[in-house]
N, C-alpha and C positions, 0 to 999 in steps of 0.2 A: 017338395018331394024329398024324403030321404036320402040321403046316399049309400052307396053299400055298407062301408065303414062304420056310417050311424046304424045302421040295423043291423051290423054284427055285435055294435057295441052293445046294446041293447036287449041284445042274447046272451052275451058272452062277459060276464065279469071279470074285473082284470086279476082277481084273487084267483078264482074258477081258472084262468086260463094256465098262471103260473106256478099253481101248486099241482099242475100236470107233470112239470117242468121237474119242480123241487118240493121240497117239505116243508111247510113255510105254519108256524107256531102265532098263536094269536097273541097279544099285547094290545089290551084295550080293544079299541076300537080297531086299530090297523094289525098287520102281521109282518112276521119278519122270518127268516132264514138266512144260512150263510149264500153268499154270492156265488150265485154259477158264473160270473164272470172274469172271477179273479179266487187265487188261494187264498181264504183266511178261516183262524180255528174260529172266532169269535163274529158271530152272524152280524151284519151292518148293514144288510140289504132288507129294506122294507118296501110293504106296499099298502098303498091307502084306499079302501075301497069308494072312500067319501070322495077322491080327488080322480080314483080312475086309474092310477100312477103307480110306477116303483120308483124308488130311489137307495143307492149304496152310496150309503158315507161314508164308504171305503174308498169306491174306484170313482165313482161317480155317476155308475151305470143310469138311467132317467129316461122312462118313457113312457107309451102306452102300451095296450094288448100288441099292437102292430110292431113297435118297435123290440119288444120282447123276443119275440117270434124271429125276426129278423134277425136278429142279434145270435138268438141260442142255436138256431137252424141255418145259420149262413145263409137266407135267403134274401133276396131283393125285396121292396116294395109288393109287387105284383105276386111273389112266391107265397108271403104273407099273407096276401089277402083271399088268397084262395085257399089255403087251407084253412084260415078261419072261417072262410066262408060254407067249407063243405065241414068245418064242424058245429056252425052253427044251423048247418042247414035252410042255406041262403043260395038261390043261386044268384051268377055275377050278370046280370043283364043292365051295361051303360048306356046312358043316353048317350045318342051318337055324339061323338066326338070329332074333329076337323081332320085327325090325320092319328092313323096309327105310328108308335114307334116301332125303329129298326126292330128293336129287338124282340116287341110282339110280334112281329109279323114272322120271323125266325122263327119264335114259340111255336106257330102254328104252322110252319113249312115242316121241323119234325113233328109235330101230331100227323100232318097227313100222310108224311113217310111211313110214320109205324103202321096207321090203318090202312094204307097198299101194300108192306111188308105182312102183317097178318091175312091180308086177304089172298095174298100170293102165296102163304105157306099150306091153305084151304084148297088150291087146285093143285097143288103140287108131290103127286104120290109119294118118289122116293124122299122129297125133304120130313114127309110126315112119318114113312118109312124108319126115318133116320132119327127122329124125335122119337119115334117110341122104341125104338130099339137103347138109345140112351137112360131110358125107361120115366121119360115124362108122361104124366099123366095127362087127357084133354083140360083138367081145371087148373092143372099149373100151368101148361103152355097158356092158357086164357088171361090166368092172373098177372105171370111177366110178362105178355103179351111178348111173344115168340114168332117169328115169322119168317121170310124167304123168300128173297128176289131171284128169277133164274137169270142166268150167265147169258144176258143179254147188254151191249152196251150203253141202249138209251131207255131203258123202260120206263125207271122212273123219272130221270130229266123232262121227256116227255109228258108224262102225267100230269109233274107238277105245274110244266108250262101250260098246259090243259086249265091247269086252275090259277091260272094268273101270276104266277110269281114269275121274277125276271131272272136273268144268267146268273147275275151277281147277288142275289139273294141265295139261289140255290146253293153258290159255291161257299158263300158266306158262311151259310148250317154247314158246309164240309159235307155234301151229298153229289156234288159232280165236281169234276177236275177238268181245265182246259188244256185240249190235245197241244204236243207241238207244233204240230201243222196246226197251226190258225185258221184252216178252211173247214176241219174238223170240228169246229166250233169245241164243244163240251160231252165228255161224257159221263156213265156214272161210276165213283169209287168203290160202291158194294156191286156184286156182281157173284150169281151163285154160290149166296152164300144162307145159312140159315143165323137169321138177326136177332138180338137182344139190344132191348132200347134202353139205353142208361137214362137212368131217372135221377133228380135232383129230389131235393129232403122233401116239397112239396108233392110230389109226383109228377112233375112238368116231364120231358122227354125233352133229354139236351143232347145227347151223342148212340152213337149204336157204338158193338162191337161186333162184327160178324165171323160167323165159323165156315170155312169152304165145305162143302158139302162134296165133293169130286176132286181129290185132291192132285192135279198136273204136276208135280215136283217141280214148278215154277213158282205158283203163287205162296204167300203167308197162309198158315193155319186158320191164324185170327189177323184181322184187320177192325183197327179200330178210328174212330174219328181225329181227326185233328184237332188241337183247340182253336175255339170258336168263341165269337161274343158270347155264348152261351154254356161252352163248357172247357173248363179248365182239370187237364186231367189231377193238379194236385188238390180242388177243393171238394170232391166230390167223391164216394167210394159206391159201388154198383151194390147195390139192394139196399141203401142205407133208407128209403121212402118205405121199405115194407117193414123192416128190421128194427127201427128207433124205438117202437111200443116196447119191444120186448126185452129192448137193450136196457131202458130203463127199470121195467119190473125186473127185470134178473140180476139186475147188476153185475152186468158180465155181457163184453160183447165176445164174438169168434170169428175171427178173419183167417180167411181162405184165399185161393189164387184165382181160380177162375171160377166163369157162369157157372157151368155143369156143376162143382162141387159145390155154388151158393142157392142153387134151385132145386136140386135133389135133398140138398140139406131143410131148409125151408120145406120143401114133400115130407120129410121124414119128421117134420112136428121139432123143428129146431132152428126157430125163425129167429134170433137175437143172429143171426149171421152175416156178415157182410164180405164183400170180394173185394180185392187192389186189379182185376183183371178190366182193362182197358182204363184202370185210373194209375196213379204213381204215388206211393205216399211221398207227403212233405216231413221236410226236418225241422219248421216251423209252425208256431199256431194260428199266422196269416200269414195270406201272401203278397205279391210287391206291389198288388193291385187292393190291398188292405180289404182281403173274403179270408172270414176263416176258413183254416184249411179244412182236408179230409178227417186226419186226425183228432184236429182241433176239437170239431161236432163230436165224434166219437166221446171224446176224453169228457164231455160236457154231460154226453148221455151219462158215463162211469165211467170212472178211472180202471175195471177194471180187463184186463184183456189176454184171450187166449190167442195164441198164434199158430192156426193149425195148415202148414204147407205141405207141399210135397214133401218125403223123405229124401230124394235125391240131390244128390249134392248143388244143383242149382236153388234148389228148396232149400233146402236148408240154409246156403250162403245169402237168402233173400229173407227168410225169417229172422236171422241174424240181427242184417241191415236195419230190419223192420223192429227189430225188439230195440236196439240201441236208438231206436228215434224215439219211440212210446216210452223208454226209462227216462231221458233227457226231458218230455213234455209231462213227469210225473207221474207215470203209469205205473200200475201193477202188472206186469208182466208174467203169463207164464205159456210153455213151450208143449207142445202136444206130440207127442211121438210117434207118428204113422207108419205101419210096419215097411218095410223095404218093398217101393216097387209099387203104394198102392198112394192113392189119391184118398180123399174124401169122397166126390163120387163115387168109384169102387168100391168102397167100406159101406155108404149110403144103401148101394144097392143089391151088393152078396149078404150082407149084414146089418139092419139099423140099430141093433144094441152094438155091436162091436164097434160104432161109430159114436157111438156114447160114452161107453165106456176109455176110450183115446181120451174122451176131452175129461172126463171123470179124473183121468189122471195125470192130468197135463202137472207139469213141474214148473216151479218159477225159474226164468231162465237161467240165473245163476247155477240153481243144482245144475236145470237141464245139462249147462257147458261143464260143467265139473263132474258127470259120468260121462261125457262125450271126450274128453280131456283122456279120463280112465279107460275107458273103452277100448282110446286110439294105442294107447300105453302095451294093454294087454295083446291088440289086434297084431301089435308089427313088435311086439317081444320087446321094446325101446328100455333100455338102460331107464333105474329110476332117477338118473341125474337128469335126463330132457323133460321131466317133471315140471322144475319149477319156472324153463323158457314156456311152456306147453299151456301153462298157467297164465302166466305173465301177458303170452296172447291173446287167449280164450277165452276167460276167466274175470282177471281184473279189470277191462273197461269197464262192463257191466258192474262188477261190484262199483268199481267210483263212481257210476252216473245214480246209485242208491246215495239216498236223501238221507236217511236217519244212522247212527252209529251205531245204535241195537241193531238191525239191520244189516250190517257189516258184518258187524261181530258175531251175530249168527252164522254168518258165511264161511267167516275165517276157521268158525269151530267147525263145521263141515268138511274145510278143506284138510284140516288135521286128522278127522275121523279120517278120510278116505285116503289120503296121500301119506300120514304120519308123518308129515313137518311140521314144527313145530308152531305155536299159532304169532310166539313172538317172531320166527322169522317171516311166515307170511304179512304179518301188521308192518314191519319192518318195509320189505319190497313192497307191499301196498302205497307206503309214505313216500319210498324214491318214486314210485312209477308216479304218483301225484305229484310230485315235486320235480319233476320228467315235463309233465305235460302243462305244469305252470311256466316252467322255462320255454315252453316250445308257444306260451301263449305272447311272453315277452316278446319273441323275437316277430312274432307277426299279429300285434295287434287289431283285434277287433275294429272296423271302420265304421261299423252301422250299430246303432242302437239296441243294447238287449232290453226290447220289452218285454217285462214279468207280467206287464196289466192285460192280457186276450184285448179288452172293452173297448181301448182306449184308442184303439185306430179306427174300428170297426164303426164304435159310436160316431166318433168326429166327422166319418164318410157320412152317416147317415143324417148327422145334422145338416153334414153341406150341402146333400143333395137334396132337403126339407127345403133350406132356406134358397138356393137358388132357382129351387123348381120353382117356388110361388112366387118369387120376382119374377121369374120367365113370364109365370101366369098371370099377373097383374098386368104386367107388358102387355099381353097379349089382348085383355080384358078391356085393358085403358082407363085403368081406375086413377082420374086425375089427381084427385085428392090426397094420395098414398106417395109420400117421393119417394119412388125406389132408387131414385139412384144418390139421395142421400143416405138411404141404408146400405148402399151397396159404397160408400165412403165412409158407413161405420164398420161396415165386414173389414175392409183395407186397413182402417185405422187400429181395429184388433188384430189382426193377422199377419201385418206388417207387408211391404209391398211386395217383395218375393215370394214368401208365402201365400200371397193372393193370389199373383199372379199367374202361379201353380196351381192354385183350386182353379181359377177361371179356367185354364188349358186343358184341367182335365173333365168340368164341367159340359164347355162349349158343343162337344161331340154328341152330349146323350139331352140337351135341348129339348129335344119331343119327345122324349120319354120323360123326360121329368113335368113334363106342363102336364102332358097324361095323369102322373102319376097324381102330382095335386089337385085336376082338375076330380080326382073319381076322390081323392083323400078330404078335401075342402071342399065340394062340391060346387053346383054353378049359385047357390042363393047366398052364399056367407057375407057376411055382414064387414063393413070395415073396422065400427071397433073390433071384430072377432082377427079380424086379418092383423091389426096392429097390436093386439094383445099376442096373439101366435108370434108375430116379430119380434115383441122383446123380450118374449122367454127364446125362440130362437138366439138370438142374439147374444141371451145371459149364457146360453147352454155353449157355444162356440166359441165366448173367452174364456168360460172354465175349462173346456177340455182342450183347447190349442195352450194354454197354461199345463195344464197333466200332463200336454204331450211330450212339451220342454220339461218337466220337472222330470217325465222315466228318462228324457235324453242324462240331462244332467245328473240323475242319480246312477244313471250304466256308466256316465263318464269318471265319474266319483270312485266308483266300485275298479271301472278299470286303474284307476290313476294307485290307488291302494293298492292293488294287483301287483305293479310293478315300480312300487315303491316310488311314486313320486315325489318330487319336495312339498315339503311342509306348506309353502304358499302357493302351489298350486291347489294341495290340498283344500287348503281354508277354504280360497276362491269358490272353489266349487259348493263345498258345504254350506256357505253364507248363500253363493246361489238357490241352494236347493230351497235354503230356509223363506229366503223372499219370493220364492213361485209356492211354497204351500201355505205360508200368510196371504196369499194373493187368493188363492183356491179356497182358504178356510173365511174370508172377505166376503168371497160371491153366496160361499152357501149360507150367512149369515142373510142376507137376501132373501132364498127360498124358503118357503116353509112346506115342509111335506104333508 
């Protein structure tokens, strides 16, 4: 019998899958495109329809439809496979299995949260009251699946002990809290409130954020989940499962603050939208747990992006924050101007053209700060000498986290037109304040690695957890003939024994989710040459990319040593370095043939 995997494959070609993704140009028989996974102007990412496969002979991105997916959408194994599943229209029915993983069984403690929070929002007048007075419609409440617990302490802790789940699972998803009093046992963390289920790129349900519907000037407005095995507020942004289609066709996403502005906006036929409400953006493009972040995905769909927040000065000092991350990870940046005092929601729903028209004119942030600079000038009558500190604040970061000198230079002529300084003095303090902030890099250098490659962490995780799931499962299988645990002294011998011994640690824990995952990915019939062939492309994939991973260490270390002017024979060291880990890289891919 097939396994899932096989009959999505089956459906689902791996060109079909990724020129969803990207734009991918034919060459012969294979195709190619630049890499979503790393910047380059000159395309090196191919994929082979004959083999099933992509491969960048740039970063060294390599995989299947599965890995693809995984890679582009930040999602697991499991996330993967169900949304190929539901687009190839397959449903996922496994032959039983010995034992679910933690983290499936999680999966389905929030599914049945949301479907007792939606069933609770259906008897509950004033929450429904309060949903249409915000002016949702019954088929958007349907589609974010919107719901409402009443301000009861156990309802749903009870329910779900009703369906089997224990203390410690429940508290796990972040759905009950244990009282102080210990005799108290547990009770629940939402409690009257009307719910929004955060969903993952798949559609899975990893966390809520809920809104009080009766406000005691005790409780929070909103309360949102804790992070969980399942959900980490910086890799994940709220509507990004309904919003990615359109993020891609538009090329252009629009980030908002909260639900209400990201579901009213979505109602008004402006679904490239996404929220930071009950997530956080990151200032990287993974995170220490090597998932791409929130932004990361984003940046993947399109580099380009509106920032439309509050007007009020917490708004605004949050859009700031938020533009200086998105310039840093490459972005196009620009700023939407909301009138004084209103939201997106309010403009959604006094007005849906005048909610278009905002974003029609959103500015890139630079101008944005450089009439806001003006603005504050005119507002408090300021001498035109506070000009150029006013500037120096406001202004400059953003210009230095732009990429290009055209670019700049644009800007600087900007700030000339509107201030009348002159553009050499601006170019001028543009060079101290960067010459400012190289010194300030001196004095506290950088400790962790700047990786420029996205792939290169995210891939490596994903090969480990390939290779050590199917040793689990052969273990588990008893397949004599197979030494694993001479492969598992060739993992050591590539990886070196701290390095191992780090995969193994962080390995050990997710055990049955990974046998899972092999057993639905390799199915129960595969064959042993099939398993020792998977092994030693596994194997090749794990010295080339623990090799990449050293080569971005040593090339960040390179770049910093330059930085701050090191000597000349620290120099070299490194550089000959760098040279015998991409002779080693360009060795293995002599190897592969794509």
């Amino acid at each position: 019998m097939s396994t899932p995997v096989e009959k999505i494959k089956e459906r689902l070609t791996i060109e079909e899958v990724v020129s969803s993704y990207v734009k991918l140009e034919g060459v012969g028989k294979n195709f190619k495109a630049r890499c979503p996974f790393h910047n380059e102007k000159t395309a090196s990412f191919y994929v082979s329809p004959d083999r099933n496969s992509y491969y960048c002979f740039g970063c060294g991105a390599k995989g299947d439809i599965f890995s693809f997916v995984e890679q582009f959408e930040g999602l697991d194994f499991m996330g993967a496979l169900r949304l190929l599943a539901d687009r190839a229209g397959i449903p996922l029915v496994f032959e039983k299995t010995e034992t679910k993983s933690e983290k499936e069984r999680l999966y389905m403690i929030m599914e049945e949260a949301t479907k007792f929070f939606e069933n609770g929002l259906e008897k509950a007048g004033p929450a429904q009251e309060y949903v249409k007075k915000r002016g949702l419609t019954a088929e958007t409440v349907k589609n974010f699946r919107v719901g409402y617990i009443p301000a009861d302490w156990r309802l749903l802790y009870f329910h779900l002990k009703e369906k089997k789940y224990t203390d410690e699972e429940v508290e796990k998803a972040g759905l009950a809290k244990k009282a102080d009093d210990v005799s108290k046992g547990y009770y629940d963390r939402f409690r009257g409130r009307v719910m929004f289920p955060i969903m993952d790129s798949s559609g899975r349900v990893i966390a809520f954020s809920g809104r009080i519907l009766i406000d005691d000037d005790k409780s929070a407005k909103y309360l949102n989940s804790p992070d969980t095995m399942l959900y980490n507020k910086s890799t994940v942004l709220y509507g990004i499962d309904k919003a990615k289609q359109d993020i891609r066709s538009k090329n252009y996403t629009i980030m908002v603050e909260g639900q209400m502005d990201l579901v009213l906006s979505h109602q008004a036929g402006i679904r490239n939208t996404v929220a930071v409400s009950g997530t956080a953006l990151a200032d990287s493009l993974t995170s220490k747990e090597n998932v791409v972040n929130n932004l990361g995905i984003v940046r993947r769909l399109s580099p380009n992006i509106i920032l439309a927040f509050d007007s009020d000065p917490a708004g605004r000092k949050a859009a700031m924050r938020s533009a200086g991350i998105a310039l840093s990870l490459g972005m196009d940046v620009k700023i939407a101007d909301l009138p004084d005092g209103k939201d997106p929601a309010d403009l959604v729903l006094t007005n849906p053209e005048e909610w278009k028209n905002v974003l029609r004119k959103a500015k890139p942030v630079v101008e944005f700060q450089i009439d806001a600079v003006m603005r504050e000038v005119s507002a408090k009558k300021l001498d035109s000498r506070k000009i150029p500190p006013l500037l120096r604040e406001k202004v400059f970061p953003f210009i230095l986290s732009l990429g290009g000198a055209m670019e700049r230079s644009l800007f600087i002529k900007m700030i000339h037109e509107r201030t009348g300084l002159s553009e050499e003095s601006v170019r001028q303090d543009l060079t101290n304040e960067n010459k400012r902030l190289i010194s300030q890099d001196r004095q506290t250098p950088q400790s962790n690695a700047i990786v420029s490659d996205i792939a290169t962490v995210t891939r490596l995780e994903h090969i480990t957890r390939k290779l050590f799931g199917l040793l689990a499962y052969l273990d588990q299988e008893q397949m004599k003939n197979i030494d694993t645990e001479g492969i598992r002294a060739s993992i050591k011998h590539i990886a070196g024994g701290e390095r191992y011994d780090n995969l193994i640690r962080g390995i050990e824990s997710l055990k049955n989710e990974l046998i899972l995952e092999a057993e639905i990915y390799f199915g129960k019939n595969i064959q042993e040459k099939e398993i020792k062939s998977h092994i030693d492309e596994l194997l090749l994939n794990l010295e080339e990319d623990i090799i990449r991973e050293d080569l971005s260490i040593a090339m960040s270390q390179l770049h910093q040593a330059e930085k701050i002017k090191s000597s000349d024979e620290e120099k070299n060291d490194l550089m000959k370095k760098c040279q015998v880990l991409a002779l080693r890289i360009s060795e293995i891919s002599k190897k592969r043939k794509l």
